[in-house]
N, C-alpha and C positions, 0 to 999 in steps of 0.2 A: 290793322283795323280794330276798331271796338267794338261789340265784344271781336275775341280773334279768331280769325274765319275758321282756321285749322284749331281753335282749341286746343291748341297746344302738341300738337299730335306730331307739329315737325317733323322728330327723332323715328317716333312709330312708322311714319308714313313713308319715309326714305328707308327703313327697313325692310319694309315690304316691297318695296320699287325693288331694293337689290338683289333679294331674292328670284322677286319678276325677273329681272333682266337676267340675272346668274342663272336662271333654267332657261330662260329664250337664246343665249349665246352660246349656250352648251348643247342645244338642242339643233339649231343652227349649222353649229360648228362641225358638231358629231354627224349631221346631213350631209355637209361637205366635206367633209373625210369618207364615209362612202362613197363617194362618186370619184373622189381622188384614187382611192384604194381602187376598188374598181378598176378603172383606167388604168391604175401602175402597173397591178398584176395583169391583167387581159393584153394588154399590149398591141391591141391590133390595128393601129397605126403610128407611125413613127412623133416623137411628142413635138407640141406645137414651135417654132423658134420666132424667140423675141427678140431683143436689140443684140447686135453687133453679132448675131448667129448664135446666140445662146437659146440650149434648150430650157422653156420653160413647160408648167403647167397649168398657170393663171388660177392658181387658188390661191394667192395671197394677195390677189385684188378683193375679190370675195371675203377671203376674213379679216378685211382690214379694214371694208365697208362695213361691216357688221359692228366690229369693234368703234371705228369713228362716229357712227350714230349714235350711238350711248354715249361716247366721251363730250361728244357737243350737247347731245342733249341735257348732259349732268352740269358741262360750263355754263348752259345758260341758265339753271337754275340755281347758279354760284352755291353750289355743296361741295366744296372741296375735300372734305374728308369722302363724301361717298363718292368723288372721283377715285379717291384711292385705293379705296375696298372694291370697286368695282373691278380696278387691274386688278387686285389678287384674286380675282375670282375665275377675271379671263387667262390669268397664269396657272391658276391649276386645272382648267381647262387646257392650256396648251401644254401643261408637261403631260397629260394623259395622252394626249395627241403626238408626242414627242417620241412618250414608251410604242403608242402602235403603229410609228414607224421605222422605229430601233427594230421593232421585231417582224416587221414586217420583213425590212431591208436584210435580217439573218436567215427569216424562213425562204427568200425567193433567190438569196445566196446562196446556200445550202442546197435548194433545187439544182441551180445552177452547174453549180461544183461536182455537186455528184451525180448528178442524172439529168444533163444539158438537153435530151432529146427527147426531155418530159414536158421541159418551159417551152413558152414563148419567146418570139426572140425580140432584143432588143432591149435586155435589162440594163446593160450600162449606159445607152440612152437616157432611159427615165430614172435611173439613178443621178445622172447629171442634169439632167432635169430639176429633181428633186431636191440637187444640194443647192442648184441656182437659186428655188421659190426661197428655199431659206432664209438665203440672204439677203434679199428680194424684203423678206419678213422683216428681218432686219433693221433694213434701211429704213423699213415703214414705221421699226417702232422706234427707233432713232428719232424722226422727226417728229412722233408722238409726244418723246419724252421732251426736245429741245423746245418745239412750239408752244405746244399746251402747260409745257411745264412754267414757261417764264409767263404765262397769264396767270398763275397761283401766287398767294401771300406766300413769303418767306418760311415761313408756320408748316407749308404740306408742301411745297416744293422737295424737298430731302426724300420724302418718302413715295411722292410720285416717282420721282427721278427713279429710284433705288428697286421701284415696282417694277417699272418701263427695263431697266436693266436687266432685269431678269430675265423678263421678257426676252430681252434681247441674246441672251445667254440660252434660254431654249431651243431656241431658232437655228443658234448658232453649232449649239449640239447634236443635234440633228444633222446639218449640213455637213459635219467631220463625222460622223457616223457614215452618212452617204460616200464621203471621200476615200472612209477606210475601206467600204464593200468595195469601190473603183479597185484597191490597192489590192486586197485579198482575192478579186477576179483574174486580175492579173499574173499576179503569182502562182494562182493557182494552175493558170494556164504553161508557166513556168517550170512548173516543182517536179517534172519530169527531168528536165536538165540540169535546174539546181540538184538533186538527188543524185547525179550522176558529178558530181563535182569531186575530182583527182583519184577517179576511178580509171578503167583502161582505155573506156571508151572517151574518156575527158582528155586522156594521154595520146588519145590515136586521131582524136578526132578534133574539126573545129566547133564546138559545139557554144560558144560565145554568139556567134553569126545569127544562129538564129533567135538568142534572146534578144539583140539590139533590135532586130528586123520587131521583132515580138512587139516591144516597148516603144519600137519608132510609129507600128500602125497605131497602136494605143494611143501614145501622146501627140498624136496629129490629132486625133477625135478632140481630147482633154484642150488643148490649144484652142481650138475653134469652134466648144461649143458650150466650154466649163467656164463658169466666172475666175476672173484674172486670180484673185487670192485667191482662190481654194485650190487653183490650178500651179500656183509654187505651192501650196503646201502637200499637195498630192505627189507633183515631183520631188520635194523633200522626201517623202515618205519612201518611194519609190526607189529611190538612192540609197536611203536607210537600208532596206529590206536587202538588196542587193548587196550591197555591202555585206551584210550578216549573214547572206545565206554562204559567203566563203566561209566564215566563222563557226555554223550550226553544223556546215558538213563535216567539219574535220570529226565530230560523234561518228561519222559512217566507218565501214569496212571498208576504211581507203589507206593506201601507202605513199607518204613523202616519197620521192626517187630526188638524193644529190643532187644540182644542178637542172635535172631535169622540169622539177617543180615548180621552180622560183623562175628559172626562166619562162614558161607557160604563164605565168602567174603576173608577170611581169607585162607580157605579150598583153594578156587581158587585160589589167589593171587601166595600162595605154591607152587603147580602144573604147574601154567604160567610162573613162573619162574623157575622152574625145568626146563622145554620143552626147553624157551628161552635160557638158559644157555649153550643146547648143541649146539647151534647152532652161538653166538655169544657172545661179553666179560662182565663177570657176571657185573663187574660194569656198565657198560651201560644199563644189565639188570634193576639192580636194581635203579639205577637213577630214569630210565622209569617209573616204574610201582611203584615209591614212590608216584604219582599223586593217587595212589588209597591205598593206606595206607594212605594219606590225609582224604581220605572218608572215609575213617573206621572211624579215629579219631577225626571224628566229628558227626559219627553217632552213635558213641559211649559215645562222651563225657556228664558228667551231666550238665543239666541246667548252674550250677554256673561256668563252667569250659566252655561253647561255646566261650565267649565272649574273656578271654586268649588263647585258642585253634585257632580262627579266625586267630587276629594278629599276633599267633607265628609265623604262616602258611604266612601270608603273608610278612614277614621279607623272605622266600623264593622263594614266588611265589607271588610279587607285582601287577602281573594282574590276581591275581584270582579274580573271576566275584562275587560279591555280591549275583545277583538274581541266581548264583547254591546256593551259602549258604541258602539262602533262602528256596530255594527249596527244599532244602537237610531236613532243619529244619519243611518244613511245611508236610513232608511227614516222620516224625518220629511219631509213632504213641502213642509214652511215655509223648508229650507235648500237656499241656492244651491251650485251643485258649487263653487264658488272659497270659498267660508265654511266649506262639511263640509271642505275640505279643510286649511284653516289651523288649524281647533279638532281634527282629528286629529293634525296634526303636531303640533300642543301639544301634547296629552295622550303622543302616544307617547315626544317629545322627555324629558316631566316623567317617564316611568313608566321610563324606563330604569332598567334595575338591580334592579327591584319583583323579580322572577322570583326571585332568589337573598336577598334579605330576609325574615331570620324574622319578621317581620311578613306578609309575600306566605305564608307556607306554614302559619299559622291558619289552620283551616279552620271555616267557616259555612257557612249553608243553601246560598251560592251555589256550593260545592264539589260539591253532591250533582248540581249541572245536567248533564245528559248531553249538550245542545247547545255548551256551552261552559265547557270542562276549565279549571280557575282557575289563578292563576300558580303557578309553582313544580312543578307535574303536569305526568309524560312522557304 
């Protein structure tokens, strides 16, 4: 129009709009994160289930209704940049939203674990709940980025896109946050028996029995109420842990016994992988839990065979840590102190140097041990 209606003010005017919307969507948003919060921690009824028996909690209808009224309402005033800046505004809204529920998800963890008779019940419910809306979110800004994306010139398409990803990377972080407290409840519920791993009570007793039992009632919930992917990545995890906790024990005040060990050990391994198998793909099973058929074959092997046995193993696993071998060896109860002591001088003699080899700093399962930090790690 002549003169022009806006005088010119376009730029200013779209400035001020985003700011508007950047306080009303955070304002919004941070509403509905109360009510969310709220709910997760009060817990006084069991969380809502949405499709196919998954627990939801329908706030990512909510913030995606929020979110879509602005994104339409900026496409019909074809501003495509300030479609853009608008995402970054509503992303650093969601990574604030992201951090209080990382922290949320450790403070009601933390309850949990250490003083269960203080919470409410029914946290790993709304923890699965929680990791579902996630991805839930997800999928919502997936369609964000692909729909709205392909109505933009060439020009902001790259940066929408790159905005929306993000996006979709908060969501998603969040949702393996919720999956890891699944995994840290579990074990924690665990760490009585794991701690008790090739003690007397490990030697006398069947105490395998009641971790499967433990993990079977767990992963009947996980199956039937957790979204499909997070629920193999949770069993991934789950498999890990187990794994490693053969690994973290051999730090305890525990004794190899000859034959007696590796057959026990053998006994389990069988079992663990039976359970695991129905649950997720045997080879990935077996992958896993070749970390402790390591252990065997080295708390099995003779004297004259550690020192081949070592290095075949680490042609595999290049950050496996010395001081477990070590360990492994000084708590075999078949070796005189003059014999542990000449097959560790060898090994430390041969391993010199390993620590700064990019070969020593691939990292494999034996990386994630928290008893013993692999080579190459401060």
């Amino acid at each position: 129009l002549k003169p022009p209606l806006l005088e010119g003010r376009e730029d200013q005017l779209a400035h001020e709009y985003l700011e508007i919307a950047a306080s009303k969507i955070r304002e919004w948003i941070t509403n509905l994160m109360g009510t969310e919060t709220e709910a997760f921690t009060g817990r006084q009824d069991a969380p809502r289930m949405g499709e196919g028996g998954m627990y939801v909690t329908g706030g990512s209808v909510y913030l995606f209704e929020i979110v879509n009224q602005n994104v339409e309402l900026v496409i019909e005033a074809q501003r495509a940049k300030l479609l853009c800046d608008l995402m970054a505004e509503c992303n650093k809204v969601f990574q604030d939203v992201g951090r209080q529920w990382r922290a949320l998800l450790d403070g009601e963890k933390a309850k949990q674990i250490e003083a269960p008779e203080t919470v409410a019940e029914g946290l790993v419910d709304y923890t699965m709940a929680l990791a579902n809306e996630q991805i839930r979110c997800v999928v919502q800004a997936e369609t964000i980025r692909d729909e709205t994306g392909a109505r933009l010139t060439r020009a902001h398409q790259e940066r929408f896109r790159a905005e929306l990803s993000q996006t979709m990377d908060i969501f998603m972080g969040v949702a393996e946050a919720a999956t890891q407290t699944l995994a840290d409840i579990v074990f924690s519920d665990l760490r009585p028996i794991t701690q008790a791993l090739y003690t007397t009570d490990w030697y006398q007793d069947d105490l395998l029995q009641p971790v499967i039992e433990t993990l079977k009632d767990y992963c009947q919930d996980f199956g039937d109420h957790l979204d499909k992917y997070l629920c193999r990545r949770l069993m991934q995890d789950l498999l890990t842990r187990f794994a490693l906790s053969y690994i973290d024990a051999v730090a305890g005040k525990i004794k190899f016994h000859k034959g007696a060990t590796t057959e026990k050990l053998h006994s389990e391994l069988h079992r663990a992988s039976k359970f695991f198998k129905e649950h997720m793909d045997g080879g990935a099973v077996s992958e896993t839990l070749n970390v402790v058929r390591i252990l065997i074959s080295l708390i099995d092997s003779t004297p004259a065979m550690i020192f081949l046995e070592f290095f075949s193993v680490k042609k595999q696993y290049p950050d496996l840590p010395l001081a477990l071998i070590e360990d492994i060896l000084a708590k075999r109860d078949d070796l005189e102190k003059a014999q542990l002591k000449s097959i560790v001088d060898s090994l430390r003699q041969k391993s010199k140097g390993d620590a700064g080899s990019s070969l020593a700093k691939q990292r494999t399962l034996f990386s994630k041990s928290k008893s013993y930090p692999p080579l190459g790690s401060s």
